[in-house]
NUBA-112435 format. One line per field, with one value per residue: y, z, x of N, C-alpha, C, O in turn. Coordinates in Angstrom, 1 decimal, always signed. Layout:
% NUBA-112435
n_y	[Y; ...];
n_z	[Z; ...];
n_x	[X; ...];
ca_y	[Y; ...];
ca_z	[Z; ...];
ca_x	[X; ...];
c_y	[Y; ...];
c_z	[Z; ...];
c_x	[X; ...];
o_y	[Y; ...];
o_z	[Z; ...];
o_x	[X; ...];
END
This chain:
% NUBA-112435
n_y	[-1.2; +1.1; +1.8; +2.0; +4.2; +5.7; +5.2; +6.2; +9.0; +10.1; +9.3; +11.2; +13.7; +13.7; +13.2; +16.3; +17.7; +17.3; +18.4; +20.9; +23.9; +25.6; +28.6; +31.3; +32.3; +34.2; +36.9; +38.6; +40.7; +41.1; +42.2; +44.3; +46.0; +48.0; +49.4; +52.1; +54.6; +57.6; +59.9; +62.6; +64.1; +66.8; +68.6; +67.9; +66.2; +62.8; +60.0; +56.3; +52.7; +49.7; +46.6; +43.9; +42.0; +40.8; +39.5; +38.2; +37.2; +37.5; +38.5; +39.8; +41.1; +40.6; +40.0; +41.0; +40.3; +38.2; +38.0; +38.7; +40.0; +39.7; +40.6; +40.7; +42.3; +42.2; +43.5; +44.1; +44.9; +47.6; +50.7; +53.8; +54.6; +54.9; +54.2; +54.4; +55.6; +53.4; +51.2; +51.7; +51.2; +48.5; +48.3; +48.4; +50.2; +51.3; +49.5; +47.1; +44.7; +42.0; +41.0; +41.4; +40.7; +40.7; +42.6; +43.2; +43.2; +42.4; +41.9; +43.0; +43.7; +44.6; +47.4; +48.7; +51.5; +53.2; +53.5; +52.6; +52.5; +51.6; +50.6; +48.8; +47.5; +46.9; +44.9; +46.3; +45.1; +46.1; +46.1; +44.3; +45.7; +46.0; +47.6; +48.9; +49.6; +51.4; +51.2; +53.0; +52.8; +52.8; +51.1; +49.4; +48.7; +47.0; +45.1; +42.0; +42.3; +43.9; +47.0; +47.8; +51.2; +53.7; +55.7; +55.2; +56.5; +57.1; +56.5; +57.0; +56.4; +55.0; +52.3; +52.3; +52.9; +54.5; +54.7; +55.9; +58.4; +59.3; +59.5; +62.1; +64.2; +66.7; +66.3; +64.1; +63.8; +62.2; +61.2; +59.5; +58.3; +55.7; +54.6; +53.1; +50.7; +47.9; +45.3; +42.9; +39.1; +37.8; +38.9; +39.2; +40.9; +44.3];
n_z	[+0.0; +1.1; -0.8; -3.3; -3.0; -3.1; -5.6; -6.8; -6.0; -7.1; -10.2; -10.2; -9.8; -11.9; -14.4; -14.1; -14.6; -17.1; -18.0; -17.0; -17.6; -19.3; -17.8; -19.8; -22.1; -21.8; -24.6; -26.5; -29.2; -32.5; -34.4; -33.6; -32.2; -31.1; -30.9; -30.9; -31.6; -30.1; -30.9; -30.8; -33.5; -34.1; -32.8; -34.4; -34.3; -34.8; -35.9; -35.0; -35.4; -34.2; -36.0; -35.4; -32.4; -29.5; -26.7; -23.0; -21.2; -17.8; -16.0; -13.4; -12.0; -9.3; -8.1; -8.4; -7.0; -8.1; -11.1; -14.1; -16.6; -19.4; -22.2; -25.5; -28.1; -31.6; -32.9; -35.0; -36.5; -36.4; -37.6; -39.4; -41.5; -43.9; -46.1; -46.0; -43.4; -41.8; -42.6; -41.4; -38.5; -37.7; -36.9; -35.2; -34.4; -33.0; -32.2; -32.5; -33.5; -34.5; -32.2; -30.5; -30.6; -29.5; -27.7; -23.8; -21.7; -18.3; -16.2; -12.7; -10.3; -10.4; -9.8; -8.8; -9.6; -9.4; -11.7; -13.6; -14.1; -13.7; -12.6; -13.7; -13.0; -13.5; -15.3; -17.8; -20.7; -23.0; -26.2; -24.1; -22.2; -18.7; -17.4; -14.1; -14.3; -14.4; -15.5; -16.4; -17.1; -19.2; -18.6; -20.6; -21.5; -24.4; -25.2; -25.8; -26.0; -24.0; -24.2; -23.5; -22.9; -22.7; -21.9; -22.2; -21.1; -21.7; -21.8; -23.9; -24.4; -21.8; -22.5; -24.2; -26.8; -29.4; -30.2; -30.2; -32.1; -32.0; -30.1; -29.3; -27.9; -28.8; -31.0; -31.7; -29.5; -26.0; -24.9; -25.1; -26.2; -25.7; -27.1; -26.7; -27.3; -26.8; -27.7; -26.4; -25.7; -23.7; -21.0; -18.1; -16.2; -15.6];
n_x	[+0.8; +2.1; +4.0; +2.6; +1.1; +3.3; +3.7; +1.6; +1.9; +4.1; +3.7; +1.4; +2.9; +4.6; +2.5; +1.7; +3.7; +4.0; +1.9; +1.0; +1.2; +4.2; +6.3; +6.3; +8.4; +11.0; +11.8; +14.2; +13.0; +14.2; +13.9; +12.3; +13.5; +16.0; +19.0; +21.6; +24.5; +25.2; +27.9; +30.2; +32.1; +34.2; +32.7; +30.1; +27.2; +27.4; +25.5; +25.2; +24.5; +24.4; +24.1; +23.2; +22.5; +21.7; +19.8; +19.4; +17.0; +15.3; +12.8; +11.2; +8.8; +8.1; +10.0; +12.8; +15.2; +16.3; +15.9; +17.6; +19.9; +21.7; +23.5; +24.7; +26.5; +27.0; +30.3; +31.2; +29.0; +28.3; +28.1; +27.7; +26.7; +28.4; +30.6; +33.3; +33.7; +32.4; +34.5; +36.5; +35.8; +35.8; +38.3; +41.7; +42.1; +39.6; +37.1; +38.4; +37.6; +38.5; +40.0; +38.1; +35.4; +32.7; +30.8; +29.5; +27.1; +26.2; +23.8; +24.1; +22.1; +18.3; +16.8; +13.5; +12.5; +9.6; +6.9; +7.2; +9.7; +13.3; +16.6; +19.5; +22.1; +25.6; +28.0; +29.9; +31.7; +33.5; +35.7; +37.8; +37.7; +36.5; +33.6; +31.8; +28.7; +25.2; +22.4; +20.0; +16.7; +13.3; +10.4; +7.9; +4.4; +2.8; +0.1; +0.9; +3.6; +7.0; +8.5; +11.6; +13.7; +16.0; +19.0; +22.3; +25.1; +28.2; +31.7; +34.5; +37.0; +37.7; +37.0; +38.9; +37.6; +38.9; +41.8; +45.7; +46.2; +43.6; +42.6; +42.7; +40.2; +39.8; +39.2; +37.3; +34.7; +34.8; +32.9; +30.2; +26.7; +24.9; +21.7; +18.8; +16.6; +14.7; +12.5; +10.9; +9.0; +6.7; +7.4; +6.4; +3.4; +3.9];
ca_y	[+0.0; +2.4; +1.7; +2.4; +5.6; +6.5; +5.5; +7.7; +10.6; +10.0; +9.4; +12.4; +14.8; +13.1; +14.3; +17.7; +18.5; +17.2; +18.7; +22.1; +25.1; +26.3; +29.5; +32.0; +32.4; +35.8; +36.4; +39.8; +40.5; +41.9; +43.0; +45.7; +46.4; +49.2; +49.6; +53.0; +55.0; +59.3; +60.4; +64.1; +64.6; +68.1; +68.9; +67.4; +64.7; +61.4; +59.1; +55.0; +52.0; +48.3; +45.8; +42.7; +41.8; +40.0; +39.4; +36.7; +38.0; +36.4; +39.6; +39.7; +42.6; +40.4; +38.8; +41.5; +40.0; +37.1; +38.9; +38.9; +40.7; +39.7; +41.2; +40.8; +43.2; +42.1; +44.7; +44.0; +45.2; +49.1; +51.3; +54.8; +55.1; +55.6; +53.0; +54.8; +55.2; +51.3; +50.3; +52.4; +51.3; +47.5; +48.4; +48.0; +51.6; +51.7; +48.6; +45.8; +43.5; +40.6; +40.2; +41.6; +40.4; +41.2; +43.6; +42.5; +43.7; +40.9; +42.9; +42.5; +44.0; +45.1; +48.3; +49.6; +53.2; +53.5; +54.5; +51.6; +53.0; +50.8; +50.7; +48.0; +47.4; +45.1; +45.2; +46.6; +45.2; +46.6; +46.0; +43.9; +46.7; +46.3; +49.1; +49.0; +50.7; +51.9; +51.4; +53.7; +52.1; +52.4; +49.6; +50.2; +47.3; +47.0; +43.9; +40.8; +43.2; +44.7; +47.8; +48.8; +52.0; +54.4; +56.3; +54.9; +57.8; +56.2; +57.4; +56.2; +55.9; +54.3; +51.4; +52.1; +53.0; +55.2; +54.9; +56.5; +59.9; +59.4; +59.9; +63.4; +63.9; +67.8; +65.6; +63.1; +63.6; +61.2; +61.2; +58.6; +58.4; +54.7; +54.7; +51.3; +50.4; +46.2; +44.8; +41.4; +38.9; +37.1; +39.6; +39.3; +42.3; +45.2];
ca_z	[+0.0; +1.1; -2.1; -4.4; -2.8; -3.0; -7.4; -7.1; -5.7; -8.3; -11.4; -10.3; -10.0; -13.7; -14.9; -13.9; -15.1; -18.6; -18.4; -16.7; -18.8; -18.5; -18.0; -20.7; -22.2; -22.4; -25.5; -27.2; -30.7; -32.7; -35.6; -33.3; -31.0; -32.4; -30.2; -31.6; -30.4; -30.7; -30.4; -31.4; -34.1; -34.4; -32.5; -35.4; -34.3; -35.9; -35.3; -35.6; -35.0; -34.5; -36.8; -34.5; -30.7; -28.2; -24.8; -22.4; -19.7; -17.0; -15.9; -13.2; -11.0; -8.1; -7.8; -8.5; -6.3; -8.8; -12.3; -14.9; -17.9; -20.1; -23.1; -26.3; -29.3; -32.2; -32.7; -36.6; -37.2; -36.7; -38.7; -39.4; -42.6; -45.0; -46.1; -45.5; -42.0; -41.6; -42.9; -39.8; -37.1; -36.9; -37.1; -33.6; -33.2; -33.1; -32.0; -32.6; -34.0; -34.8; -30.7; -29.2; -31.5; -29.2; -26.5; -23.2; -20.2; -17.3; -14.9; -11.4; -9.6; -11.2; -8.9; -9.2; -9.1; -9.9; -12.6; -14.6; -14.4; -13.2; -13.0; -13.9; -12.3; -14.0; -15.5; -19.4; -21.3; -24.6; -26.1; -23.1; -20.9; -17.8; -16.3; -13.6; -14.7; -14.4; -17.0; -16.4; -18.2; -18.8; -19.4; -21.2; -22.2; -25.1; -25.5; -25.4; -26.3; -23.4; -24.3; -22.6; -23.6; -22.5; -22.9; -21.6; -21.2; -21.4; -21.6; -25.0; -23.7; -20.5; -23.3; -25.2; -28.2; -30.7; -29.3; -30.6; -33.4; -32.0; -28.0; -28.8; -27.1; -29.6; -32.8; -31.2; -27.6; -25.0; -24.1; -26.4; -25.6; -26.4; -26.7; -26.7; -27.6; -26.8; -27.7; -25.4; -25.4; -22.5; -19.9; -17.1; -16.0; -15.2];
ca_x	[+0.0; +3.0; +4.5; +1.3; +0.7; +4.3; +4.1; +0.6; +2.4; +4.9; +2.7; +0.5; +4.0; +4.7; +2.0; +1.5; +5.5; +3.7; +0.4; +1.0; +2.3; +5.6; +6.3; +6.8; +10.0; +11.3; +12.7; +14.3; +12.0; +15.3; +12.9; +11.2; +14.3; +16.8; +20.6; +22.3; +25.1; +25.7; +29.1; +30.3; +32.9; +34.6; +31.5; +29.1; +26.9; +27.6; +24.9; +25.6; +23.9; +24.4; +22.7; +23.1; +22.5; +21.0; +19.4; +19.0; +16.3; +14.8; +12.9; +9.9; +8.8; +7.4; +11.4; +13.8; +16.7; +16.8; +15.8; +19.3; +19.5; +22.9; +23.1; +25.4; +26.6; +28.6; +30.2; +31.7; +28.1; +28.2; +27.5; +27.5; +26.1; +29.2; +31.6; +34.5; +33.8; +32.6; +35.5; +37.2; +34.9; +36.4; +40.2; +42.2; +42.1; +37.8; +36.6; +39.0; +36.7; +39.6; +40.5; +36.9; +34.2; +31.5; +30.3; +28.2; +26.5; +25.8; +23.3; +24.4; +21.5; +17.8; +15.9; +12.4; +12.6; +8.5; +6.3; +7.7; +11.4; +14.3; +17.8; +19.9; +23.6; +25.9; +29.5; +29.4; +33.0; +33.5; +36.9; +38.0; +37.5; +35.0; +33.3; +30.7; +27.7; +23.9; +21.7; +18.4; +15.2; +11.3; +9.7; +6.0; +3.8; +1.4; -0.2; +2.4; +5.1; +7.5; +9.8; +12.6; +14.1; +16.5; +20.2; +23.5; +26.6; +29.8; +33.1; +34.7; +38.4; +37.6; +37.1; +39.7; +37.7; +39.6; +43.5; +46.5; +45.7; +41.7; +42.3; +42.4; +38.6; +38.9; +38.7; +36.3; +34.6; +35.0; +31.4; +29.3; +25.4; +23.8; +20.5; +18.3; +14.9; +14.6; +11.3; +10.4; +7.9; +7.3; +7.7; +4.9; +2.5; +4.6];
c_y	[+1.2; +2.6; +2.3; +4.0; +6.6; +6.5; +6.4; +8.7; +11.2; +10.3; +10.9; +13.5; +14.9; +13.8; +15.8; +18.4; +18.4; +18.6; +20.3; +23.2; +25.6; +27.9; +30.3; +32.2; +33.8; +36.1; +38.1; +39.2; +41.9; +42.6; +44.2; +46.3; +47.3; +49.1; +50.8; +54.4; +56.3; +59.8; +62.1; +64.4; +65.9; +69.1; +68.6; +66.2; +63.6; +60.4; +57.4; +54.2; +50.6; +47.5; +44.1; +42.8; +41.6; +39.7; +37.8; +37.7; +37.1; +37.5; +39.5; +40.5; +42.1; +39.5; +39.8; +41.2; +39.0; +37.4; +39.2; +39.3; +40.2; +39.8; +41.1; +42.1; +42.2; +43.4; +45.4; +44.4; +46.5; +49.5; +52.5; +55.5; +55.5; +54.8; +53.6; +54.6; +53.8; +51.1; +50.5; +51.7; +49.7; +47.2; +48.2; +49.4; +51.8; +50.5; +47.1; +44.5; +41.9; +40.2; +40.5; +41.8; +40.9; +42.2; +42.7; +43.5; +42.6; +42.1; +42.0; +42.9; +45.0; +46.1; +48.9; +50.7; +53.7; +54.1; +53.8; +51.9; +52.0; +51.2; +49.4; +48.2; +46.5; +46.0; +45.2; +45.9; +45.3; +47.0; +45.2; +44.9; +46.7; +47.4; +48.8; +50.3; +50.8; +52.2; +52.1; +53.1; +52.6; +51.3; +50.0; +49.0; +47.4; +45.2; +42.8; +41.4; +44.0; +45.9; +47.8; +49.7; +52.7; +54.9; +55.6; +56.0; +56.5; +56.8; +56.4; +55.8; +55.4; +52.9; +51.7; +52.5; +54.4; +55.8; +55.8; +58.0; +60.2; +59.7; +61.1; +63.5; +65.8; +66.8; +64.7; +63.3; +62.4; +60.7; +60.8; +58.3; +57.1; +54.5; +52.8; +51.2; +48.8; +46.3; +43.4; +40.9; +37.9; +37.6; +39.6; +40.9; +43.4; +45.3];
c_z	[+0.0; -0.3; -2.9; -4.1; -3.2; -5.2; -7.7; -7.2; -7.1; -9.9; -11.6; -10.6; -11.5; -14.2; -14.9; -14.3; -16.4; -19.2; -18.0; -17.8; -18.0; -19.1; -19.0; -21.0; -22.3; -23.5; -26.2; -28.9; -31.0; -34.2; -35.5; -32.0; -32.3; -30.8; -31.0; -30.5; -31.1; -30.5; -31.3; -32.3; -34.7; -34.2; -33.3; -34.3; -34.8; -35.1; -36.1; -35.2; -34.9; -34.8; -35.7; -32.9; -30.5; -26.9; -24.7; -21.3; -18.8; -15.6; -15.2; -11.7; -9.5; -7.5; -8.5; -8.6; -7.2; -10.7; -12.7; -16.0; -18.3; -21.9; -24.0; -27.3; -30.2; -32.5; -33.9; -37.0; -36.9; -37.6; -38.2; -40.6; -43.8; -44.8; -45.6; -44.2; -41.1; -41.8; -42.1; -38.4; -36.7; -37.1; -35.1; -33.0; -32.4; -31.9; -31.9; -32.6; -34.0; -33.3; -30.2; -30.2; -31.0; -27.8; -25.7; -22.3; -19.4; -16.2; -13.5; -10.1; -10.4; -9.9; -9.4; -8.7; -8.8; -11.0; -13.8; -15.0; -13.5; -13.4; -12.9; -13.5; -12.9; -14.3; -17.5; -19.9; -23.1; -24.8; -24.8; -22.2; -19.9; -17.1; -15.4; -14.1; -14.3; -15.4; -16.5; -17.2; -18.4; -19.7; -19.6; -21.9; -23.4; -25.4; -24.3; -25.4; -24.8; -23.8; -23.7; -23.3; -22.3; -22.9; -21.6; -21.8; -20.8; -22.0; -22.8; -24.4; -22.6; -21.0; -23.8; -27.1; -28.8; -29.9; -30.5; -31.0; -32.3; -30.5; -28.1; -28.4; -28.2; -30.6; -32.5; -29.4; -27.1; -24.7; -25.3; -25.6; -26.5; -25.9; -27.2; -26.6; -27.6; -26.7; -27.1; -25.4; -23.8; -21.2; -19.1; -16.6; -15.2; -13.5];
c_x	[+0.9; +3.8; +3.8; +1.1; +1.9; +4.3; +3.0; +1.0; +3.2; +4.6; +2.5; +1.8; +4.3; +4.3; +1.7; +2.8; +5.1; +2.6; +0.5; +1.8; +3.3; +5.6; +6.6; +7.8; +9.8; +12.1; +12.9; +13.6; +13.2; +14.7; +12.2; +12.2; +15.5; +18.6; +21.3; +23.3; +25.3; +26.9; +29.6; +31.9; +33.7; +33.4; +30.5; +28.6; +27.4; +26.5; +25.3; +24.5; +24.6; +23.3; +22.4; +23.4; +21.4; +20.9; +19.3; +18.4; +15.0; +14.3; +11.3; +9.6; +8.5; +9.4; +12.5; +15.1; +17.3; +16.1; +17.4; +18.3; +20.8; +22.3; +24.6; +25.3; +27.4; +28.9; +31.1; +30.4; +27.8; +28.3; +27.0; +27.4; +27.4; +30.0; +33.0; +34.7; +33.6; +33.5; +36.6; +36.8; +35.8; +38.0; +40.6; +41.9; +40.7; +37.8; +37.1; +38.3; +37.4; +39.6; +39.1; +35.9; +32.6; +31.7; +29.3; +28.0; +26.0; +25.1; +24.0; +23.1; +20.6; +16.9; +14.7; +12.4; +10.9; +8.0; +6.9; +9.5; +12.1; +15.8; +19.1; +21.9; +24.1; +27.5; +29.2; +31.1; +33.1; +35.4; +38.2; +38.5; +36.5; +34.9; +32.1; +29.8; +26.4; +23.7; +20.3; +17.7; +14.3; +11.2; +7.9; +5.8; +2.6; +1.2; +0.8; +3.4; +5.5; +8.4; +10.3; +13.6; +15.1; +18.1; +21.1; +24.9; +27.5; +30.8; +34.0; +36.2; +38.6; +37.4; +38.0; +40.0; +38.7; +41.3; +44.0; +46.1; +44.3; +41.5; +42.5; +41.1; +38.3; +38.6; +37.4; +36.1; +34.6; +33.4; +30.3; +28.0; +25.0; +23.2; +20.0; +16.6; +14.7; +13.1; +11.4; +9.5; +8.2; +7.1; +6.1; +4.7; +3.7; +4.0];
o_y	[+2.2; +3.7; +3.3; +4.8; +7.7; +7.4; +7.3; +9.5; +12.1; +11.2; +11.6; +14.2; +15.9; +14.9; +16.3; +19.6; +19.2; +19.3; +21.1; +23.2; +25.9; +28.3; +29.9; +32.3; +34.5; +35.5; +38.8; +38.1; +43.0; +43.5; +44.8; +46.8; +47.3; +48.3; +50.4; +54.8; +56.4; +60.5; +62.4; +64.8; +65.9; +70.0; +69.2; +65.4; +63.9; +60.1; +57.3; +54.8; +50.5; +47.5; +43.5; +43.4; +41.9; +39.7; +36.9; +38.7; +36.2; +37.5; +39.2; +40.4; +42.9; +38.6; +39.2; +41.5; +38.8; +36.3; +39.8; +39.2; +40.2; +39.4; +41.4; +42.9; +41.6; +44.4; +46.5; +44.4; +46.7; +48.8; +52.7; +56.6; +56.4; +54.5; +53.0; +53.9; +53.4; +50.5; +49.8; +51.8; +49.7; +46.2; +47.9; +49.8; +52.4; +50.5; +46.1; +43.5; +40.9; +39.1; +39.7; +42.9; +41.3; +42.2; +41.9; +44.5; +41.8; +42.8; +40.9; +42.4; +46.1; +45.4; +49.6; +50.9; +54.6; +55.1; +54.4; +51.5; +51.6; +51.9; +49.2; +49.1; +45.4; +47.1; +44.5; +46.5; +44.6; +47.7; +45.6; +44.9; +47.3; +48.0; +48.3; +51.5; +49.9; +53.0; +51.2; +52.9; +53.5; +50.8; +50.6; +48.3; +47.9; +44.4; +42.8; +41.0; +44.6; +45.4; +47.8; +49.3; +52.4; +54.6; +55.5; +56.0; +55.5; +57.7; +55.2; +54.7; +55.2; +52.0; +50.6; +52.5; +55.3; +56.8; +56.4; +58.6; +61.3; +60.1; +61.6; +62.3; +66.3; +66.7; +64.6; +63.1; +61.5; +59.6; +61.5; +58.0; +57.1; +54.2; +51.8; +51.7; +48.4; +47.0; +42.7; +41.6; +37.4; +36.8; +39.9; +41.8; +43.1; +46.2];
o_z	[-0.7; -0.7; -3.3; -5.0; -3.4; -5.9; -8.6; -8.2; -7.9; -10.6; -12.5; -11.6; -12.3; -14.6; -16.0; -14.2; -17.1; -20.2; -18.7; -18.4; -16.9; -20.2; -19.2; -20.0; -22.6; -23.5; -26.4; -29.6; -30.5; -34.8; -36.3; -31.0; -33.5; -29.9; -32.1; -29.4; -32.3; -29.4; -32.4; -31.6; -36.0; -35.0; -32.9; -33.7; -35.8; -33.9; -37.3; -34.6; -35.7; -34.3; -35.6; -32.3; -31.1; -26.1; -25.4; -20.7; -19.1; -14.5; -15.8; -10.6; -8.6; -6.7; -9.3; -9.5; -7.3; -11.3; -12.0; -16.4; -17.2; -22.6; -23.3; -27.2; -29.7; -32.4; -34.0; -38.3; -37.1; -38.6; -37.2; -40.9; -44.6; -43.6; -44.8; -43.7; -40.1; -40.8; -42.1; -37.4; -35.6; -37.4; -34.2; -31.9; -31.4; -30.9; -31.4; -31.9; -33.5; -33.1; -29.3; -30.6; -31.6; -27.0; -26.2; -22.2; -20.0; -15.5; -13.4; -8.9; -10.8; -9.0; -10.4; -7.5; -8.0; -11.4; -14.9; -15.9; -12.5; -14.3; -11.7; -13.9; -13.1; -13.8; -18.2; -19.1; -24.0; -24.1; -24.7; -21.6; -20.2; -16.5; -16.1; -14.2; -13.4; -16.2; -16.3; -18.3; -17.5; -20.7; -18.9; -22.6; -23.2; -25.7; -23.2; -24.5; -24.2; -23.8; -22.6; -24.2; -21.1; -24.0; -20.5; -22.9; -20.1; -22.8; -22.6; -24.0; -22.3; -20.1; -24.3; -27.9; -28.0; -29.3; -31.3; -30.1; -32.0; -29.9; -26.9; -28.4; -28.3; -30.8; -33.4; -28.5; -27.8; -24.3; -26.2; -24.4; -27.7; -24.7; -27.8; -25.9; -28.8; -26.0; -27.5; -25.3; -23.3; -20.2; -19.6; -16.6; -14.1; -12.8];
o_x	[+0.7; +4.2; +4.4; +0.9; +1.8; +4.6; +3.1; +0.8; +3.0; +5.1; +3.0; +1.7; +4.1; +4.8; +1.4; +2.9; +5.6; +2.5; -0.2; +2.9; +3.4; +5.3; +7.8; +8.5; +8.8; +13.2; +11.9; +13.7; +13.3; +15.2; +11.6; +11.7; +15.8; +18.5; +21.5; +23.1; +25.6; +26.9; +29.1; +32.8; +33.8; +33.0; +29.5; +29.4; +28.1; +26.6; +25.5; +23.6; +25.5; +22.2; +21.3; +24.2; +20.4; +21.8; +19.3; +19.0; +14.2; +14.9; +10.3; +10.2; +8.7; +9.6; +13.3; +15.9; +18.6; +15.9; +18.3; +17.1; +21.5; +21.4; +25.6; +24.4; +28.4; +28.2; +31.5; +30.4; +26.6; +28.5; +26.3; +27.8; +27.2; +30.3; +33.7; +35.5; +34.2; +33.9; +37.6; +37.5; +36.4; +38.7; +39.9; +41.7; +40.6; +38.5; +36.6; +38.4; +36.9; +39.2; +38.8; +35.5; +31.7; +32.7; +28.6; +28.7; +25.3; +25.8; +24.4; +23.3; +21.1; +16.3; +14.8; +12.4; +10.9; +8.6; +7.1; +10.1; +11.5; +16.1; +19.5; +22.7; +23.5; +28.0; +28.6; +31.9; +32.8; +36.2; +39.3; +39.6; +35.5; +35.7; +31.2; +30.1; +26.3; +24.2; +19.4; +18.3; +14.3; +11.6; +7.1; +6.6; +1.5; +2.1; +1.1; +4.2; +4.5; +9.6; +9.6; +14.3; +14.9; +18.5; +20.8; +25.5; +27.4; +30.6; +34.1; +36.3; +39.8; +37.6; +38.2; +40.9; +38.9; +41.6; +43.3; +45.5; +44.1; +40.5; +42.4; +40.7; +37.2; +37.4; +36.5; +36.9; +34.3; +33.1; +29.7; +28.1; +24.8; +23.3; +20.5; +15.8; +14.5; +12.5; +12.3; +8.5; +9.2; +6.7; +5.1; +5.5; +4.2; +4.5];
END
């Protein structure tokens, strides 16, 4: 009898690992998500973008303490609209695409500020440079779809980008603004 009840228990666990739904995946929608970075050349704007990247998120407002965000770039896929300057962006002096193929962010800690705003802690390495950072958010929901949007300041030589001739900060400033628009599905009720 203690047996039978123990393969019931069993069985019934079985099934309900089969039969119950698993939770939603979270998944970046890179068709309705944009990554673009502004930096100032002889005081001109220059606006760029990257065509590739990806998330891993595991993102839920009632569970903060255990909510990650890690986040890729390649970073052979910038782009600033003009071949000449692409064909600058993955040299050693820019980006060194050949030794540091991609960019990440690993959150280390996500905070609700309110009003759908957050701020996300982690370590950013671009060019095998890490920096501790704060990433400011909003997150806004329509439907299934999550956004999260906002601007990241970063300090272009604190990476490394544009050595030797390019670390003057007159010919090119120091001070690069990437902005971010991630589309998500997945994500539960704000």
């Amino acid at each position: 009898m203690k047996n039978t009840l123990l393969l019931s228990a069993l069985a019934a666990t079985l099934l309900l690992g089969v039969v119950a739904p698993a939770a939603a995946q979270q998944k970046l929608l890179p068709g309705q998500s944009e990554l673009a970075f502004t930096a100032k050349q002889m005081g001109v704007p220059i606006n760029g973008y990257f065509k590739k990247f990806d998330a891993q998120v595991s993102f839920d407002t009632t569970k903060l303490a255990t909510s990650k965000v890690a986040f890729t770039v390649e970073m052979g896929s910038a782009t600033l609209g003009s071949k000449e300057m692409d064909s600058e962006l993955p040299s050693a002096t820019w980006f060194n695409v050949a030794k540091f193929p991609q960019a990440s962010f690993t959150s280390t800690s996500i905070k609700a500020l309110g009003a759908g705003k957050f701020e996300l802690a982690g370590q950013l390495s671009i060019k095998g440079q890490a920096q501790a950072v704060s990433v400011p958010l909003t997150m806004t929901q329509s439907g299934a779809i999550t956004v999260a949007s906002g601007v990241l300041p970063i300090k272009r030589l604190a990476f490394k980008i544009g050595d030797g001739e390019w670390a003057d900060t007159s010919m090119v400033a120091d001070d690069v603004q990437v902005k971010f628009k991630l589309s998500l599905s997945g994500v539960g009720k704000l």
